[in-house]
N, C-alpha and C positions, 0 to 999 in steps of 0.2 A: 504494500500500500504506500504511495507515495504520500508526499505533502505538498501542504500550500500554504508559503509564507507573506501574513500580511503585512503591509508597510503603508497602508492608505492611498498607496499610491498605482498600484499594477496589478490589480486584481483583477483577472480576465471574467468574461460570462463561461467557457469551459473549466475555470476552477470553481464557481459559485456551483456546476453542476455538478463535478467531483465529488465535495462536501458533502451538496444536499443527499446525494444517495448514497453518505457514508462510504464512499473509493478513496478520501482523502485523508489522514491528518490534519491539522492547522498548527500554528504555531507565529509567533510574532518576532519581526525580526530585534534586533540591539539597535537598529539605530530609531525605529518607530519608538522605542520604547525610553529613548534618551528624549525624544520631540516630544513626548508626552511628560514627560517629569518634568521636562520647562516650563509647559503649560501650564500645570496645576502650579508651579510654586509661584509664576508669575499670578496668575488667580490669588494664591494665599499673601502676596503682598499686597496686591488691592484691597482686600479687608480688611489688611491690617491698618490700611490710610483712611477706615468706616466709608469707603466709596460704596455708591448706591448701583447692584449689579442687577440689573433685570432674572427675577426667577432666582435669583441667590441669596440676594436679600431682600426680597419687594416679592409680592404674591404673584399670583400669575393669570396672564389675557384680561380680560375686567379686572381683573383683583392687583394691577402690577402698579398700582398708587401705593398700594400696604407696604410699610414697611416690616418687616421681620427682626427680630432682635437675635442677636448674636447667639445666644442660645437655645433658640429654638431653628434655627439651622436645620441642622439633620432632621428633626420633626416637621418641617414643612415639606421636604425631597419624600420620605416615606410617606407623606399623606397625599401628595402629588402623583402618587404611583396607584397606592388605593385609589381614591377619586376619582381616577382617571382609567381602573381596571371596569368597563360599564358596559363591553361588547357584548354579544349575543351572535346566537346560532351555530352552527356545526362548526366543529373545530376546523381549523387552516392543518392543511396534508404535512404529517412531518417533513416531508422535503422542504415546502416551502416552509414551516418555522426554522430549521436547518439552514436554510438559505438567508432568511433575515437574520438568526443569530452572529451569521458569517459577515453580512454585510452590516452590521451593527460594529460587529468590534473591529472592523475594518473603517470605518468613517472614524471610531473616536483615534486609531491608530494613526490618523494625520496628527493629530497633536494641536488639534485648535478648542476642544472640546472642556479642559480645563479637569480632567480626571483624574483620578490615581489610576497606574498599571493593573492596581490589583483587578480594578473592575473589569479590562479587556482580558486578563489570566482567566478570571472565570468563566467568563461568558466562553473560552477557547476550551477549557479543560470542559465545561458541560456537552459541548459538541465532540470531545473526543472522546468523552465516557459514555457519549450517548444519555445525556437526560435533557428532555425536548419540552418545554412547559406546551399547555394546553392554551391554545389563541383562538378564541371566537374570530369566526371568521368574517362580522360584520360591525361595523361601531367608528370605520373611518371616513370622514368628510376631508380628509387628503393635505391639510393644513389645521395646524401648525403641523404637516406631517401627519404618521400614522398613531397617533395619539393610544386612543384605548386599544388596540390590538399590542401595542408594541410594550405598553404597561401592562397588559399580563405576562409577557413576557420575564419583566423587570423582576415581579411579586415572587417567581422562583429563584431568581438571585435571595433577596430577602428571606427564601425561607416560607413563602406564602404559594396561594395559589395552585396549583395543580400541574403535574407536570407525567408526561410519559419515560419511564423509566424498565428497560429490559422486559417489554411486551406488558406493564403494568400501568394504571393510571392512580398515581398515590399524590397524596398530600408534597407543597412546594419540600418541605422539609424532610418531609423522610424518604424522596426520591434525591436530594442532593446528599442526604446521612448514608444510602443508602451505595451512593457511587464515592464515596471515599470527598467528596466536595465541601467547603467552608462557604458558608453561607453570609453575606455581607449586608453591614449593616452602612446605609445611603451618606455621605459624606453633602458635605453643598458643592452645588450646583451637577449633581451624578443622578441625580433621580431627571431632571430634566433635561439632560446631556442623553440620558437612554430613551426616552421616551419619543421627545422632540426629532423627528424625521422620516425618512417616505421607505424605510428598509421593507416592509410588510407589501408596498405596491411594487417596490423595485424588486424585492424576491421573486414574485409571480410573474414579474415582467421576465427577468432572466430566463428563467425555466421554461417561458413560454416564448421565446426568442430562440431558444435552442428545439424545441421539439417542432417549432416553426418553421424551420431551415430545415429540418427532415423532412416534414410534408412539403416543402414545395418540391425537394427535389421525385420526391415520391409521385407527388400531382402531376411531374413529367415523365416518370414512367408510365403510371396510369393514362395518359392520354395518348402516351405513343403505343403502347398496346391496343388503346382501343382506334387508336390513326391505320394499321393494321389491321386489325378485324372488320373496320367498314373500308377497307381498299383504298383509303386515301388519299388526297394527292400531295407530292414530296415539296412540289413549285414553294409551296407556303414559306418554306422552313429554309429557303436558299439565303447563303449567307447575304450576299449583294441586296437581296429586301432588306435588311434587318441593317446594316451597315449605313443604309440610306434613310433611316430612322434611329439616329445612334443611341438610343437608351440604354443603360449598361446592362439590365434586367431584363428586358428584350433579347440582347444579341445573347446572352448568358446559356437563358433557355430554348433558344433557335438552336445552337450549338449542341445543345444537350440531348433534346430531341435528335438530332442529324446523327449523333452518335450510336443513339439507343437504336435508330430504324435501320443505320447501315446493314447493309448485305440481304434484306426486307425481301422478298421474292412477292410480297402483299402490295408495297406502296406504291401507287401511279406517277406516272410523271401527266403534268396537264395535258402534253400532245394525247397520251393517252386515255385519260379520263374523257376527252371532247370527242376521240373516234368512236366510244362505247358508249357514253350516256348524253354526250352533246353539252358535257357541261366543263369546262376547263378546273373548275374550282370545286370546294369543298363549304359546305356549310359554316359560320361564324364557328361553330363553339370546336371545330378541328382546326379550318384556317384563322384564326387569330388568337390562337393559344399562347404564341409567343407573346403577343403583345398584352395580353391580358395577365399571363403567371408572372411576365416580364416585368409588368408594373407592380405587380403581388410583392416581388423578390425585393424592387426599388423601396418600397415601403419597409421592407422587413431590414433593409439595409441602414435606412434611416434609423430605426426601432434599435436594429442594434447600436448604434452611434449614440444614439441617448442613453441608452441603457448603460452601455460602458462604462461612458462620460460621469453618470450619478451613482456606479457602484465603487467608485473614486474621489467621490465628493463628498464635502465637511455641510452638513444638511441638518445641526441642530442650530441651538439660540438659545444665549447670544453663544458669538464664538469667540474666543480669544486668541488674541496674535501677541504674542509674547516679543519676537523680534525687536531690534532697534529700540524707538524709544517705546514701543510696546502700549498696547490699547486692549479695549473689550468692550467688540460691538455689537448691537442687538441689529437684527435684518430678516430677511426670510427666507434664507436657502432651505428649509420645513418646507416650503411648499411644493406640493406636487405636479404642477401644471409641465411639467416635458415630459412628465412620466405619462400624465394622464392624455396629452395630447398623441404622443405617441402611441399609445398600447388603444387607442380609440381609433387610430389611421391603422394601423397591425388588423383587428379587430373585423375593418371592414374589407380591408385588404384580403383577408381567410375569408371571409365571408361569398364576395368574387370568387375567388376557389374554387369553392363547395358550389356555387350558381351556373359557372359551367362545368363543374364534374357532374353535376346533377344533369345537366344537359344535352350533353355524352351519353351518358347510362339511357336517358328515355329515346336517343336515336337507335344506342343496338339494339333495345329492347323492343323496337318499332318495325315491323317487319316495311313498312311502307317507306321508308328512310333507311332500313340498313343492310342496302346491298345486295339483297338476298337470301339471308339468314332467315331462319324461320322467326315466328311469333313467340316475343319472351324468352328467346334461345331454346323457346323445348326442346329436347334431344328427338333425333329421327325418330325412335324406336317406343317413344313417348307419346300416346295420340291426344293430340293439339285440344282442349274443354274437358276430356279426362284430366289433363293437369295442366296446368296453368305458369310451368318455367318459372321463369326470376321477374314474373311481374310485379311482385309486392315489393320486390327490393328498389323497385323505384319508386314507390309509394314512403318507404324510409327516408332516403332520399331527399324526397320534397317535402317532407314534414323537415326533415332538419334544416336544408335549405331555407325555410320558412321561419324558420325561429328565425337564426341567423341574420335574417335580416330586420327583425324586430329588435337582436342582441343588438345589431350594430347601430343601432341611433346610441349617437355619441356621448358619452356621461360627462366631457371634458367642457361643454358648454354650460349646466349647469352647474351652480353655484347655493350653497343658501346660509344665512348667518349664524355665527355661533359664540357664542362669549358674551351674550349680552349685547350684542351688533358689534365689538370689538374686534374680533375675527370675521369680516363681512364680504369675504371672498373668498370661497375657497375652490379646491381642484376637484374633488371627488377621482382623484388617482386610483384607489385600490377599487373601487366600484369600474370604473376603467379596465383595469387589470383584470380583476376577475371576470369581466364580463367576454374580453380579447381570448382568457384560456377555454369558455365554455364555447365561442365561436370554433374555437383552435379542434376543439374535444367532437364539437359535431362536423367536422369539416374531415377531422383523421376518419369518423364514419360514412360520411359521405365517400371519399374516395377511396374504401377498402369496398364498399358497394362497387364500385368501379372499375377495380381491379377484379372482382368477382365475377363482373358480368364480362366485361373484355377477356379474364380466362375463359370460360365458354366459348365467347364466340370462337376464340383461338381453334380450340378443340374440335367446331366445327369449318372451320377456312383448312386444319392442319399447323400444330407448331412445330414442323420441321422448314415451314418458307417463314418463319419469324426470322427478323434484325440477329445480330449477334447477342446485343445486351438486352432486348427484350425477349429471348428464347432465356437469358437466365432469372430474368424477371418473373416470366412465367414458370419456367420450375420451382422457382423458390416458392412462389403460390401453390402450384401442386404436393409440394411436402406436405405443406400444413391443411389443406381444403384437395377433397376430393372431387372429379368433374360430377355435372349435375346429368344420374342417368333419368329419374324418375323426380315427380315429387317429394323433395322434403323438408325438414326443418332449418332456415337458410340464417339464423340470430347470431347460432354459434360460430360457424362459418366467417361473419362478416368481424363478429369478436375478435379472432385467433389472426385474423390478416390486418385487424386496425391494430391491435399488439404487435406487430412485427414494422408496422408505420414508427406507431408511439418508439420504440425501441431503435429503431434504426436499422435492424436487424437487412432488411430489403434490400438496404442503401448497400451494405458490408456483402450481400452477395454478388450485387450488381458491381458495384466500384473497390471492394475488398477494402 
C-alpha cells in the first residue's frame, strides 16, 4: 500500500481517490508541519496584544459583535461544533467522508488556518486506522462552506458523535478508544478552522470527476459498438471534420472512436451508405457523437481544473498569514460557488450523455431504424409477441434519462439567507454535488443499457467483423452477461456491466 503525502499544496484528484477507498496511507510532510507551527504561534501572539479575531474571540455570523472572554475560549470552539452538528438524512458513503477527512487536513496543512499539528495528526491517524464518523448527508447551504456536515465530522475528534469503526457504528469515543486514538479537546480558533469550508462538496466532486472520466471514455465505447451494429457511417469520425472545428473534447473523442472501429468489416464509408440506402449520412445521435461526448469531456475538463485548484486551497475564516509583517484576515474562501458552478455544468454535461445513449438504445431496438435487425433484438429462434427482447430496457433508459434532466436544473443559481440575513448568499455547492453524482449514477445505467443492447445486436451482425478494440469490448461484456436466447430477467445483467463502468474494469480490458 503506498502513501500520500500532504503539504497543502499537490494533492492530486487520483490520491483523494487512493485514500477514499482505503489503497493509500497519508501522512504529513516536515515542512507542512513547520508552516503550520508559524501559524498558530503567530495567532497566539495576536491574543496576546487582546486583538479582536473574528470566531476566536467574537461569536460567530450574526453573533461576531460578541465578544468572548479569554477564558471561555475553548468553550465557544466546542459549542461551535455542537451547534453547528444539525444535518439530517442518510449518512454520506465512507468514501466520500474518507475523502473530506483527506481534504480537511490537507487545507489546514497550508498553514494559514492558525492550528496546532496535533489537530491534522488526528484527523491522519483516524483515516489510517480506519475510524470514519457518521455525516448526515444533508444540512449544507454551501457557505460559510460545508458547515453542519463537516461539524459532525469534528464531534468524533472531540470524543462525540458517532462514528464507523471496523464494520461497527459506536459512540465518537469509544470508536476513537477503541482504534488506539487520543481524542482532542478544541483549542481557539480549531473548532472553526475545521468546520468552516467546502471539503464535504469538494469530496463528492473529486470522486465524481474520477468515475466521470471512466464513463465518458466508456460512453465511446458504447456508441462505437453500437456505430457497428447499425452499419454506420465512418465519414463522421474523419479526423479533417473535427480539426476544422478544433474543440479539444471533440477531436479527443473522434480519435477515440476511429480507434475502437478500426479494422470494422460493419462500418460504411458514405460513398457506401448513398449506393444502398440513398443516404450518405447517419442519424444525429451516431453522427454527432463526437461533438456532443466532445463537449461532455470539455466540461469535465473544466470540473476537473476546479476541483484541483480547491483540493489545494486554504477555504476556512478568517485565515492567517503569519509572513513579513504578518496579518489575520476575515474573507470568504468558505464559499462554495466554483464548486457548485462547476459540479452543476458536470451535472448536465452526464446528463447529455445519458440523452443520447438513450437514443442509441431506442434506434437498435427499432427495427424501422436499425438496419435490419429484428424487433427488440429478439433472437431468430425466439418468436417475435411470445417474447418481447430488450424492449423494457429502453423503457429504463428513459425513465432515467428523464430524471436527469429534472436533476440537472442547476442548484448553483439558487441562493437563500442564513445567519439572521448575515450570510445572505450562498452557493448551495454540496446540493450541486450530490445532485452531479446521482446524474453520474443514472447515466453509468443508462449506458451499461447500451452496451447490453449493442452486444446483441453484435451477436446478430457476427462479432468476428467487429473493430479490433471493440471485439475486446464486447468480450469483456460476454464474460460477465450472457447473449439474450429467450426471454429473461435483464436488472441483473444491466447491474454486473454498470459495475465494470463504475470500476473501470472495461476501460483496463480495452486500453490495459
Amino acid at each position: 500500500m503506498h502513501q500520500v503525502q500532504i503539504d497543502g499544496e499537490t494533492l492530486t484528484i487520483e490520491d483523494v481517490v487512493e485514500v477514499a477507498y482505503g489503497k493509500a496511507k497519508v501522512s504529513i510532510t516536515e515542512k507542512a508541519k513547520t508552516k503550520v507551527r508559524k501559524s498558530r504561534e503567530f495567532l497566539e501572539k495576536l491574543l496576546e496584544k487582546d486583538e479582536t479575531i473574528y470566531g476566536v474571540n467574537t461569536g460567530f455570523g450574526a453573533l461576531s459583535n460578541t465578544q468572548i472572554s479569554s477564558s471561555e475560549l475553548k468553550q465557544l470552539q466546542a459549542n461551535l461544533i455542537r451547534s453547528h452538528s444539525a444535518g439530517v438524512g442518510k449518512p454520506l458513503s465512507k468514501e466520500v467522508v474518507r475523502a473530506a477527512m483527506l481534504l480537511r487536513a490537507n487545507t489546514l496543512a497550508k498553514g494559514f488556518s492558525g492550528v496546532r499539528v496535533k489537530i491534522i495528526e488526528t484527523i491522519v491517524e483516524m483515516l489510517n486506522k480506519g475510524v470514519h464518523p457518521i455525516i448526515p448527508a444533508k444540512g449544507s447551504v454551501g457557505a460559510s462552506g460545508d458547515l453542519a456536515p463537516l461539524s459532525h465530522m469534528v464531534l468524533v475528534l472531540m470524543g462525540e458523535g458517532e462514528a464507523e469503526y471496523d464494520g461497527e457504528i459506536l459512540n465518537g469515543k469509544e470508536a476513537m478508544e477503541k482504534a488506539g486514538i487520543k481524542t482532542v479537546q478544541l483549542d481557539f480558533k480549531e473548532g472553526i478552522a475545521l468546520n468552516n469550508g467546502t471539503q464535504i462538496m469538494t469530496a463528492i466532486a473529486a470522486l465524481t470527476v474520477h468515475r466521470a472520466e471512466n464513463l465518458i471514455k466508456t460512453a465511446e465505447i458504447a456508441a462505437a459498438l453500437t456505430m457497428e451494429a447499425l452499419l454506420g457511417v465512418s465519414d463522421a469520425l474523419d479526423e479533417k471534420i473535427h480539426k476544422a472545428r478544433p474543440h479539444a473534447g471533440q477531436i479527443i473523442t473522434a480519435k477515440n472512436m476511429r480507434e475502437l472501429i478500426a479494422g470494422s468489416k460493419l462500418i460504411q464509408t458514405g460513398k457506401e451508405a448513398m449506393a444502398k440506402t440513398g443516404l450518405p449520412h447517419d442519424a444525429y445521435s451516431l453522427r454527432c457523437t463526437p461533438q456532443v461526448l466532445g463537449a461532455a469531456r470539455d466540461a469535465l475538463a473544466y470540473a476537473r481544473k476546479v476541483v484541483e485548484t480547491e483540493i489545494n486551497s486554504a477555504t476556512d475564516n478568517p485565515l492567517v498569514f503569519p509572513e513579513e509583517e504578518g496579518v489575520c484576515l476575515s474573507g470568504g474562501n468558505f464559499h462554495g460557488q466554483p464548486i457548485s458552478l462547476a459540479m452543476d455544468m458536470l451535472g448536465i454535461a452526464l446528463a447529455i450523455v445519458g440523452n443520447i445513449s438513450e437514443r442509441r438504445i431506442a434506434r437498435l431496438l427499432d427495427e424501422k431504424l436499425n438496419n435490419g435487425l429484428p424487433a427488440f433484438l429478439i433472437p431468430p429462434k425466439a418468436k417475435k409477441g411470445l417474447h418481447s427482447g430488450l424492449m423494457t430496457a429502453q423503457y429504463t433508459a428513459a425513465a432515467l434519462a428523464s430524471e436527469n434532466k429534472i436533476l440537472a436544473h442547476p442548484a448553483c443559481v439558487d441562493s437563500i439567507p442564513t445567519s439572521a440575513n448575515f450570510e445572505d448568499f450562498v452557493s448551495m455547492g454540496a446540493t450541486a454535488a450530490q445532485k452531479a453524482t446521482q446524474i453520474l449514477e443514472n447515466t453509468e445505467y443508462i449506458t451499461a443499457i447500451e452496451l447490453l443492447c449493442a452486444a446483441q445486436a453484435i451477436d446478430l451482425r457476427g462479432p468476428e467483423k467487429l473493430g479490433k478494440r471493440t471485439r475486446k469490448a464486447y468480450e469483456a461484456l460476454r464474460k460477465i452477461v450472457p447473449p439474450l436466447k429467450e426471454d429473461m430477467v435483464l436488472s441483473k445483467d444491466i447491474e454486473k456491466i454498470k459495475e465494470i463502468i463504475e470500476n473501470g474494469t472495461i476501460l483496463e480490458e480495452i486500453y490495459g
